[in-house]
C-alpha positions in Angstrom: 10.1 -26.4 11.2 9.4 -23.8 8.2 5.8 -23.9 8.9 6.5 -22.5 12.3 9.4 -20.0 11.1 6.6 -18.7 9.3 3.6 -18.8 11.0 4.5 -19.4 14.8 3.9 -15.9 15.3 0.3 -16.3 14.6 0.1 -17.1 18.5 0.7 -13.7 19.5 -1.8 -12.3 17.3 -5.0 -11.1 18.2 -8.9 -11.7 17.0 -9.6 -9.3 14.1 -12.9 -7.9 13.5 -13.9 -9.8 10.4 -15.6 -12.4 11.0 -13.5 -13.4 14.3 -16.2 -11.8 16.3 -19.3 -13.5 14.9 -17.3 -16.9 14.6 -15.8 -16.6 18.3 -15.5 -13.8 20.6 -19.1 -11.4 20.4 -21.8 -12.8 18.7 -22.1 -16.8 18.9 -22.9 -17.7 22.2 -22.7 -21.5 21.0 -18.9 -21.4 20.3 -18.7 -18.9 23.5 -19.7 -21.3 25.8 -17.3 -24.4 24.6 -18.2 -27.7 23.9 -21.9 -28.2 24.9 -24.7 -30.9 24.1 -26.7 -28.5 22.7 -23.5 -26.7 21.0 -23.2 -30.0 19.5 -26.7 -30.1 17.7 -26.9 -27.0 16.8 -23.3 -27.2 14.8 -25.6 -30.0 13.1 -29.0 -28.4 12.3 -28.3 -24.8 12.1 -26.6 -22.8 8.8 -24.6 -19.4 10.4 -22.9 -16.8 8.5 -24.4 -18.1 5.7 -22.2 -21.7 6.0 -22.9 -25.1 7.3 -19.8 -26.9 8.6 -20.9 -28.5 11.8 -17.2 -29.7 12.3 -15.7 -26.3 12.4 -18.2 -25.0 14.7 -17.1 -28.1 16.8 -13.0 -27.6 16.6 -13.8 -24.1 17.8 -16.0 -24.7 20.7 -13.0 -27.2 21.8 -10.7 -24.6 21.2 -13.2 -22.3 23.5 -13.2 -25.2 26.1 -9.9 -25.3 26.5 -8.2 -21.5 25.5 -11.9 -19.7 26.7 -11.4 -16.3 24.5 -7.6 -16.3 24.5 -6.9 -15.9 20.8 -3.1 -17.5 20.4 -5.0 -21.1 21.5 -6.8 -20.6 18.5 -4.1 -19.5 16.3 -1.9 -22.4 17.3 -4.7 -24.8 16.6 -4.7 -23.4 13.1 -1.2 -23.7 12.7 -0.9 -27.5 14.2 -3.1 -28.2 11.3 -1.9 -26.2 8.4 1.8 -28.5 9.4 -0.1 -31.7 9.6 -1.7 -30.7 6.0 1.7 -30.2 4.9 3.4 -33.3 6.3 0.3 -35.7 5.1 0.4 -34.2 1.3 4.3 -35.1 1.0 3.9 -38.5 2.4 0.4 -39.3 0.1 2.5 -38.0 -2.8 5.6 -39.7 -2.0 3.7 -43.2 -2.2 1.4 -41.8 -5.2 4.6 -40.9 -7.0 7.9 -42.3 -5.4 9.5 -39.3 -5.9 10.9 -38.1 -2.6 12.0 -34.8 -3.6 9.5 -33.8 -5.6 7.1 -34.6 -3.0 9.0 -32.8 -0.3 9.2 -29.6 -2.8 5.6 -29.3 -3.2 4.7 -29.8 -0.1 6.9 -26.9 0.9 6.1 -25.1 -1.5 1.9 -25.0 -0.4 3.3 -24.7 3.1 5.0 -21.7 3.0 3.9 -19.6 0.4 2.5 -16.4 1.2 -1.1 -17.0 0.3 -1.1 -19.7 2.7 -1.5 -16.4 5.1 -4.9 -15.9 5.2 -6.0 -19.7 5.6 -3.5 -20.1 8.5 -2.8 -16.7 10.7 -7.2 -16.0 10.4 -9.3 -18.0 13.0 -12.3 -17.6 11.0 -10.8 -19.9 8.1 -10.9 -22.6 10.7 -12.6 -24.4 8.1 -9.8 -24.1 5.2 -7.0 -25.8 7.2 -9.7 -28.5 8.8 -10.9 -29.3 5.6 -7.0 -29.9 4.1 -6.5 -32.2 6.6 -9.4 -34.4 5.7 -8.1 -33.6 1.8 -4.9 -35.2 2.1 -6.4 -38.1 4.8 -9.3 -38.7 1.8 -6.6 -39.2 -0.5 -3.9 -40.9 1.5 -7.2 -43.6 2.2 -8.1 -43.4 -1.6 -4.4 -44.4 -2.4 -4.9 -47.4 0.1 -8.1 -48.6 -1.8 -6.7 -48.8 -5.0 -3.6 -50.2 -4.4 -5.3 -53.1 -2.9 -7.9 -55.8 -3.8 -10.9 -54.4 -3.7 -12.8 -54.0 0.1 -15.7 -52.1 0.9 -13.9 -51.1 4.4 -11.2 -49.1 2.7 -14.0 -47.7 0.4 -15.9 -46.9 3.1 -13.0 -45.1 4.8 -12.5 -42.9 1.7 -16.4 -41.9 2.1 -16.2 -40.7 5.7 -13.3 -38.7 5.0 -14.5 -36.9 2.3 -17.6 -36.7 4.0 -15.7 -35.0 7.2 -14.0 -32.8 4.4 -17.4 -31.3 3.5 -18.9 -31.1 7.4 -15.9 -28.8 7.6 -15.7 -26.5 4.2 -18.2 -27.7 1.0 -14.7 -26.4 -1.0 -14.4 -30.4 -1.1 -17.3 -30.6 -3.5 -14.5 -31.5 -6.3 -12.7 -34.1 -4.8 -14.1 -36.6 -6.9 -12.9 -34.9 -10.1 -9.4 -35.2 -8.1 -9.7 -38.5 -7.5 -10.0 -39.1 -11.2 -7.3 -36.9 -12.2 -5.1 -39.5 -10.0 -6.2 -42.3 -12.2 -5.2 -40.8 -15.0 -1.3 -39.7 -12.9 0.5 -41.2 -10.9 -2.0 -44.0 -10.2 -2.3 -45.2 -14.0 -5.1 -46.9 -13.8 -6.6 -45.6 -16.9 -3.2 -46.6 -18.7 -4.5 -50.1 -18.4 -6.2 -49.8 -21.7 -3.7 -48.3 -23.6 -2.0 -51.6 -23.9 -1.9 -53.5 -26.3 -2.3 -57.0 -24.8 -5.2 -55.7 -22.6 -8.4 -58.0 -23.2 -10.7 -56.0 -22.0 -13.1 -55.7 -25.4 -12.3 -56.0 -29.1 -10.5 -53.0 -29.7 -8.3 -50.4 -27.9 -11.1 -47.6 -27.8 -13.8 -49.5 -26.6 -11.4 -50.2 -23.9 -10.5 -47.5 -22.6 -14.1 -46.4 -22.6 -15.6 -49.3 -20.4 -12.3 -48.3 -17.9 -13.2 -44.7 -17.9 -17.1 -45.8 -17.0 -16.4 -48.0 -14.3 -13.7 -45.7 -12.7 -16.8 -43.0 -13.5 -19.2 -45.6 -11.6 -16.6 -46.1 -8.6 -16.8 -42.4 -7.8 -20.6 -42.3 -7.7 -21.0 -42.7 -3.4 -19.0 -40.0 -3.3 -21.0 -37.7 -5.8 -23.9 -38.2 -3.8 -21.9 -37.1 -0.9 -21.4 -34.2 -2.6 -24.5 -33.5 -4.0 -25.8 -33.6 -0.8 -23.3 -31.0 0.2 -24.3 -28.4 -2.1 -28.0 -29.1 -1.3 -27.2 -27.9 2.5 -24.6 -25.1 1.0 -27.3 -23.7 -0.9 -29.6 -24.3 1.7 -27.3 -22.1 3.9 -26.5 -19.5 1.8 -29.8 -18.2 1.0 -29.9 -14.3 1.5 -26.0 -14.1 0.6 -26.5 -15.1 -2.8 -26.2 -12.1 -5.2 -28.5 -12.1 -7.6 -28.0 -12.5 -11.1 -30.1 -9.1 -11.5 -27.4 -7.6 -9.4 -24.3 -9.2 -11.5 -25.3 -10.6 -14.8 -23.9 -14.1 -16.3 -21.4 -12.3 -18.7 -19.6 -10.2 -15.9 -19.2 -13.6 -14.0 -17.5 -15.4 -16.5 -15.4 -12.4 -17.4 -14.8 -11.9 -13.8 -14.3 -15.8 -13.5 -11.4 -15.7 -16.4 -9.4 -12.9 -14.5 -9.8 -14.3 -11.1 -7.9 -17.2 -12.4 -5.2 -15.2 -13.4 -5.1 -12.8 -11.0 -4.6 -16.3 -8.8 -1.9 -17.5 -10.7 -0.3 -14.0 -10.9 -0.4 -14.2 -7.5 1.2 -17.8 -6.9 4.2 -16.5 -9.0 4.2 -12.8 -7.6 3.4 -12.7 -4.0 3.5 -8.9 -3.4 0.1 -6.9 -2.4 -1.9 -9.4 -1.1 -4.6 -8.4 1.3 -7.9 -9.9 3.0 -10.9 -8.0 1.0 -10.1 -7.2 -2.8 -12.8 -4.5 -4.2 -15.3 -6.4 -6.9 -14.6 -5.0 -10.6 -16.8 -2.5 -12.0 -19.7 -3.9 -14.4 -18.0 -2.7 -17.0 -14.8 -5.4 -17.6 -12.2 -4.2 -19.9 -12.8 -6.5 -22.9 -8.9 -6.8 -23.4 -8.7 -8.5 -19.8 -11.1 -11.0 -20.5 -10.5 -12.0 -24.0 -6.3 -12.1 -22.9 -7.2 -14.4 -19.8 -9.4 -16.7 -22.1 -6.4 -16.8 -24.5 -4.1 -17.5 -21.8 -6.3 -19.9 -20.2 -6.8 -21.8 -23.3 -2.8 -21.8 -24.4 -2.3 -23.6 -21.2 -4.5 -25.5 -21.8 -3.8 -26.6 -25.1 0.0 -26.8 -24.3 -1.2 -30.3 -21.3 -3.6 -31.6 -23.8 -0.9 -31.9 -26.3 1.7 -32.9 -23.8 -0.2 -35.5 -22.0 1.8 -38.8 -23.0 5.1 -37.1 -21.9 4.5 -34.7 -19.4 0.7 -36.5 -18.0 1.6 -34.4 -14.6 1.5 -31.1 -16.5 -2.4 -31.9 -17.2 -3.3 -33.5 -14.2 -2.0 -30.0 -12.1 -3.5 -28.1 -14.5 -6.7 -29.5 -14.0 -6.5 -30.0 -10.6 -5.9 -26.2 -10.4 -8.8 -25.2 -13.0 -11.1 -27.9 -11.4 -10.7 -26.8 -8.2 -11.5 -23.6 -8.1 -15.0 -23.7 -10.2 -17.1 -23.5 -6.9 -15.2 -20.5 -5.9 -14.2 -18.5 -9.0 -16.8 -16.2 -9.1 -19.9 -18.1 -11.2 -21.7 -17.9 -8.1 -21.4 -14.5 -5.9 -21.2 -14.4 -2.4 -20.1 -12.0 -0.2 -18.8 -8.7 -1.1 -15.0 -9.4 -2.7 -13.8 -10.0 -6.1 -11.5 -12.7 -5.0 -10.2 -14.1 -1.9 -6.7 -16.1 -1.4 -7.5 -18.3 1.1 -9.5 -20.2 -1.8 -6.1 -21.3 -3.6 -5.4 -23.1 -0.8 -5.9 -26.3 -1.8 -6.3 -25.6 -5.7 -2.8 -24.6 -6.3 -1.4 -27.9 -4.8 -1.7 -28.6 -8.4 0.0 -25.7 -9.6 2.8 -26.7 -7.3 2.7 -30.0 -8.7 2.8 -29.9 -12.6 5.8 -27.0 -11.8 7.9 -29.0 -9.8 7.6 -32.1 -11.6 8.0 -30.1 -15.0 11.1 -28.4 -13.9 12.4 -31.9 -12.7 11.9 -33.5 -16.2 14.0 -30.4 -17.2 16.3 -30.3 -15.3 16.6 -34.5 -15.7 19.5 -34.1 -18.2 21.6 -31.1 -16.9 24.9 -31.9 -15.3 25.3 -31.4 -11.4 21.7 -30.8 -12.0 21.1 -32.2 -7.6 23.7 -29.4 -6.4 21.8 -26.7 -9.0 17.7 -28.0 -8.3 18.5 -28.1 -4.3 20.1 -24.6 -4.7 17.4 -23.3 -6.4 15.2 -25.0 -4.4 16.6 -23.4 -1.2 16.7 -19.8 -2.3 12.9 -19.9 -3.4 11.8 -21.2 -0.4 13.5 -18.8 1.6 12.3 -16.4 -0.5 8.9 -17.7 -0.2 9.5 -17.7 3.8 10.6 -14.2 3.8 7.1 -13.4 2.2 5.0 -15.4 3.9 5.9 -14.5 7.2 5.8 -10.3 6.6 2.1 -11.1 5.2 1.2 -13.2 8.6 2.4 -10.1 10.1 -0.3 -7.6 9.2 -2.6 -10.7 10.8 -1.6 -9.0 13.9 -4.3 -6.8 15.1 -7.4 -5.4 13.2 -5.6 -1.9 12.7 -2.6 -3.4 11.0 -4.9 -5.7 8.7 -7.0 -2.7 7.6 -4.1 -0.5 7.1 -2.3 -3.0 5.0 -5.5 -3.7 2.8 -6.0 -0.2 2.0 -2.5 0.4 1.2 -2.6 -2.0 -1.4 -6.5 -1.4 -2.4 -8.3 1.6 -3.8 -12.1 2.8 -3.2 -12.2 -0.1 -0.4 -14.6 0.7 1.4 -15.3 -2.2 3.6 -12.1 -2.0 4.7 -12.6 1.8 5.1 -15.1 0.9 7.2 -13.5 -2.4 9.4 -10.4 0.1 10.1 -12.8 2.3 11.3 -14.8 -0.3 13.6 -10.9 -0.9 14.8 -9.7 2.5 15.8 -13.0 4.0 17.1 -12.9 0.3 19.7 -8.5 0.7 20.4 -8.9 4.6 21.4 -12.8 6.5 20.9 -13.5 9.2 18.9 -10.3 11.4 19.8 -8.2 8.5 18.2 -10.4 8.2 15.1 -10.3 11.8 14.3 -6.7 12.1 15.3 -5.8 9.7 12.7 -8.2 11.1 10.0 -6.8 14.3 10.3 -2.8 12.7 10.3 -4.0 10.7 7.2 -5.1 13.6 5.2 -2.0 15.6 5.6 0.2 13.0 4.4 -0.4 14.1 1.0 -1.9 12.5 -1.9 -1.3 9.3 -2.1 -3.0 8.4 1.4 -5.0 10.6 2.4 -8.8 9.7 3.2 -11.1 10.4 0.8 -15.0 11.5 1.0 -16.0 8.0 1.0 -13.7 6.7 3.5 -14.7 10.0 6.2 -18.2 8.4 5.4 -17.4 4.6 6.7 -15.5 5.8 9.8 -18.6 7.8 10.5 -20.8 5.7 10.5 -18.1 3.0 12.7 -18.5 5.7 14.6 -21.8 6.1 15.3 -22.3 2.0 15.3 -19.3 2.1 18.4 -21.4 5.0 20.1 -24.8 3.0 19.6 -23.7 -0.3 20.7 
């Protein structure tokens, strides 16, 4: 029901002109023409827009079959799996963990949260919400494997989800890692040789190391699944790689330090977020990047040391750290610094070592059920509130734009969509018109020489076409 407070308004929104029009509506005749034999192989054995996720390309020729080029089908697709997501992740927790409330809390939390905007209300990110599903089913099928005798079925099962995963977004590539994580929490099945009657060699250590190599050993299948992935991910990318001429190794890793962050200032401050953030100059301000490492590193140290107590706070902290590596920046793609839709499954963990943290806290306070459901209530209202003004500026292509470069500076990409926008809603007269109202508004908005530049040459791309 939150989910579609929030987001049901997604199906009166329109296709935006980023990415939405080489994904659906203008340039790919393959999704254009619905769900086709030959649609169907070339989803397989063709890399577009620098990607290869046949199953995407498949959801939205279905979509295209049955809404042709009507946009709230596609929308409401989106949303139908962002819910089931949602609903999956609290029941795989639930059994993971037996904690009801807990379970419910994160999963509401990673439902509703404003950065959940992008990956829902944008038809082009298809392929984050697909992909979640196939997350939570890999894990929900990995939770049936080990709590069983062993059977190469259920194994088997775990393989093809994860393998579904990848054909939809290679963001999947550290699932395994995941896997382990659960092992370690709620799963404890690395806290089999921690005890003191367990026979499994002569001492405690050796013990725990033959575990940790055959849990390493279980999870092989699926790193060749994923190598595999990142074989045909490279493949696909080619030409959008940035070179490391272009950005060398050290502003990467300082970049990669303050993107994680920037994403966690985000998960706690949802204000100003928008679709294309400008990348950082060359020249990182050494203060940023030795404070993130610093900040980075206390967290760390604070789950290492607090692993026997509080093993959740390590295993979210990881999961979040973890999760992020093939997105944080290492390797550029693309022209933005960061994106939010690629939190959308990493902060799951975020959401989990906070709620289960504040739980333990809060374990030994009186009326401490009427205080952590108030609480609870007011931030996700809160959270609701956000969430749903940010799917708002999903509306239309003008709003988008607008919104971006009232929160951006020296954006020209989005100086340039806005312009593609407004030049296509009403000509030239339009285009100028706003121009012109744009740089008497004073100071603070007014279009610079730069942005004149962009909607010139949306201009003259509109009059060409």
């Amino acid at each position: 029901m939150a989910i579609g407070l929030v987001f049901s308004q997604a199906v009166r929104h329109e296709f935006v002109n980023f990415d939405d029009d080489w994904y659906v509506y203008e340039h790919n005749p393959q999704v254009a023409h619905g769900l086709t034999a030959q649609g169907l192989a070339w989803a397989f054995t063709h890399s577009y827009e620098a990607n290869w996720h046949p199953l995407t390309w498949i959801s939205l020729m279905l979509d295209c079959q049955v809404y042709s080029l009507n946009a709230g089908g596609y929308h409401l697709t989106n949303v139908l799996l962002h819910a089931a997501t949602a609903i999956l992740l609290f029941l795989v927790l639930w059994r993971m963990t037996g904690g009801f409330w807990a379970s419910a809390l994160v999963a509401a939390l990673f439902a509703v949260h404003s950065l959940r905007a992008e990956s829902v209300a944008w038809i082009t990110e298809r392929k984050d919400v697909l992909s979640g599903l196939f997350f939570v089913l890999t894990l929900e099928a990995y939770v049936g494997y080990v709590r069983r005798r062993f059977s190469l079925v259920r194994y088997l099962v775990v393989m093809v989800f994860l393998a579904l995963g990848l054909m939809s977004k290679p963001m999947l590539v550290t699932l395994p890692l995941v896997l382990l994580l659960l092992d370690y929490w709620p799963l404890g099945r690395m806290a089999l040789a921690a005890r003191e009657d367990t026979p499994l060699l002569d001492n405690r250590r050796q013990g725990r190391c033959w575990l940790c190599l055959r849990l390493l050993s279980e999870k092989v299948p699926l790193l060749l699944l994923v190598v595999v992935s990142c074989a045909l991910t490279i493949w696909s990318q080619g030409e959008a790689l940035v070179p490391i001429e272009h950005l060398p190794l050290r502003w990467r890793i300082g970049n990669a330090l303050i993107s994680y962050v920037v994403y966690m200032g985000h998960f706690f401050y949802p204000v100003g977020l928008v679709v294309l953030y400008p990348r950082l100059d060359l020249d990182l301000p050494l203060w940023k990047i030795v404070g993130a490492f610093l900040l980075l590193l206390a967290i760390t140290a604070v789950a290492l040391l607090g692993r026997r107590r509080c093993p959740y706070l390590l295993v979210g902290w990881l999961w979040y750290l973890g999760m992020l590596v093939p997105v944080i920046g290492l390797v550029q793609v693309g022209v933005g610094a960061a994106d939010d839709r690629f939190t959308y499954l990493p902060q799951i963990g975020l959401c989990l070592a906070l709620v289960w943290s504040a739980a333990d806290v809060c374990r030994s306070w009186p009326y401490r059920r009427w205080v952590c459901s108030a609480a609870s209530a007011l931030v996700l209202m809160v959270l609701m509130g956000c969430a749903w003004r940010q799917t708002s500026f999903w509306r239309n292509s003008e709003t988008l734009w607008t919104h971006t470069l009232t929160c951006t500076s020296r954006n020209s990409d989005a100086n340039y969509n806005l312009g593609i926008a407004l030049v296509g809603q009403g000509g030239p007269t339009r285009l100028w018109h706003i121009i012109a109202r744009r740089w008497k508004s004073g100071p603070t908005t007014h279009v610079s020489t730069p942005t004149l530049a962009s909607l010139w040459l949306a201009r003259a791309d509109s009059t060409r076409q």
